[in-house]
N, C-alpha and C positions, 0 to 999 in steps of 0.2 A: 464098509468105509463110506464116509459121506462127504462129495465131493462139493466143496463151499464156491469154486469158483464158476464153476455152473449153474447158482440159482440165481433166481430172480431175486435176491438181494443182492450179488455182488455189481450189476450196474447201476443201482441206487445207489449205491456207497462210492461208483467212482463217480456220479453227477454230483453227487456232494462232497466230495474233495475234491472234483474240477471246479466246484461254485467257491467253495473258499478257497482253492488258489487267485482264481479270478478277483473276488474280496480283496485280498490280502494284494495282491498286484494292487488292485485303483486305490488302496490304502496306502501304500508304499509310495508309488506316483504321487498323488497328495498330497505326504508329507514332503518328499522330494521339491514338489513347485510351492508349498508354502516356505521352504527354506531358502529356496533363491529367491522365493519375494522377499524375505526376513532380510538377506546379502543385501539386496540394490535398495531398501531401504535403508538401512546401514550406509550403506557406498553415498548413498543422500543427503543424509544428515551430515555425515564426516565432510562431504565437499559445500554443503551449507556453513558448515561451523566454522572451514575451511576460508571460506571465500568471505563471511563476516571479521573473520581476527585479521586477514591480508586489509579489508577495506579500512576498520580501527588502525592499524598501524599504521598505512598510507595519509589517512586525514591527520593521524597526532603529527607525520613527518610534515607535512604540507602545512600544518596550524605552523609549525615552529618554524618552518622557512622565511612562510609570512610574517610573523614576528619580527623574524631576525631581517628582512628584508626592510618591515617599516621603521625598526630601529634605529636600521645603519643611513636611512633615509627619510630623517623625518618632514621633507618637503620635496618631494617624488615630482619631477616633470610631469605636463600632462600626457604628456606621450607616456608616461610609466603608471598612469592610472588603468590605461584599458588592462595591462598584463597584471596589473595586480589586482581589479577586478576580476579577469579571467582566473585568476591564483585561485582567489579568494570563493570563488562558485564552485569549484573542485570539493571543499570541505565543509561547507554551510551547515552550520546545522543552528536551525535560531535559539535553543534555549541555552547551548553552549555557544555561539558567537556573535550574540547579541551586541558585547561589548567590542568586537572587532569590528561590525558592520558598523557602530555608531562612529570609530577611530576613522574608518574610513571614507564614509560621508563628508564627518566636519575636515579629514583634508581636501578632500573635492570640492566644499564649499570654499574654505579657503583660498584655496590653489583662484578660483572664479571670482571672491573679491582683492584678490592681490594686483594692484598696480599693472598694466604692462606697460611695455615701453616699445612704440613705434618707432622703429627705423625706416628715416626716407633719405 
C-alpha cells in the first residue's frame, strides 16, 4: 500500500491550493471594490442628473413668475427694480434671456427719463 499523504508531493499540492485560494480571495475582493466603485458612480450621475432637472424646473418657474410679474406691472416703481433684478439673476441664461434682460433695461431706462415730481 502506498501512502500518498506522506510524500513529498502532498505539500506541493496544498502550497498550490493555498496560492489559488489566496488568487481567487484578491480576485473576489477586486471585483467586490470595482462594484461599489460601479454603485457611488451610479449614486453620482443619478444625483447629477438629479440636481440639473430640480435646477431646469426651478429657472422655467422663476422665467414665468418674472413674466407674469412684468405683465401684471408694466411700469414697476424703482424701489421694485432691485427685486426684480435680483428675480431676474436667479435664472439668467444669455442665449435664452436675452430678450428679457433687453425688457428690463429699457424699463430702467425709462423709469430714469420719466418726469418726477418734487414735493415741497
Amino acid at each position: 500500500q502506498v501512502v500518498v499523504e506522506g510524500s513529498i508531493f502532498s505539500g506541493e499540492t496544498a502550497r498550490a491550493s493555498r496560492q489559488s485560494l489566496l488568487a481567487q480571495s484578491r480576485a473576489e475582493r477586486r471585483e467586490r471594490e470595482l462594484q461599489r466603485h460601479r454603485e457611488k458612480a451610479a449614486i453620482t450621475v443619478t444625483n447629477v442628473l438629479k440636481s440639473f432637472s430640480t435646477r431646469r424646473r426651478l429657472q422655467r418657474t422663476w422665467r414665468h413668475d418674472f413674466d407674469q410679474i412684468l405683465a401684471s406691472h408694466p411700469k414697476p416703481s424703482p424701489a421694485d427694480f432691485l427685486a426684480l433684478f435680483r428675480r431676474f439673476l436667479r435664472f439668467y441664461s444669455p442665449p435664452q434671456d436675452t430678450q428679457r434682460l433687453t425688457q428690463l433695461i429699457r424699463l430702467i431706462l425709462a423709469s430714469l427719463k420719466a418726469p418726477t415730481t418734487h414735493e415741497h
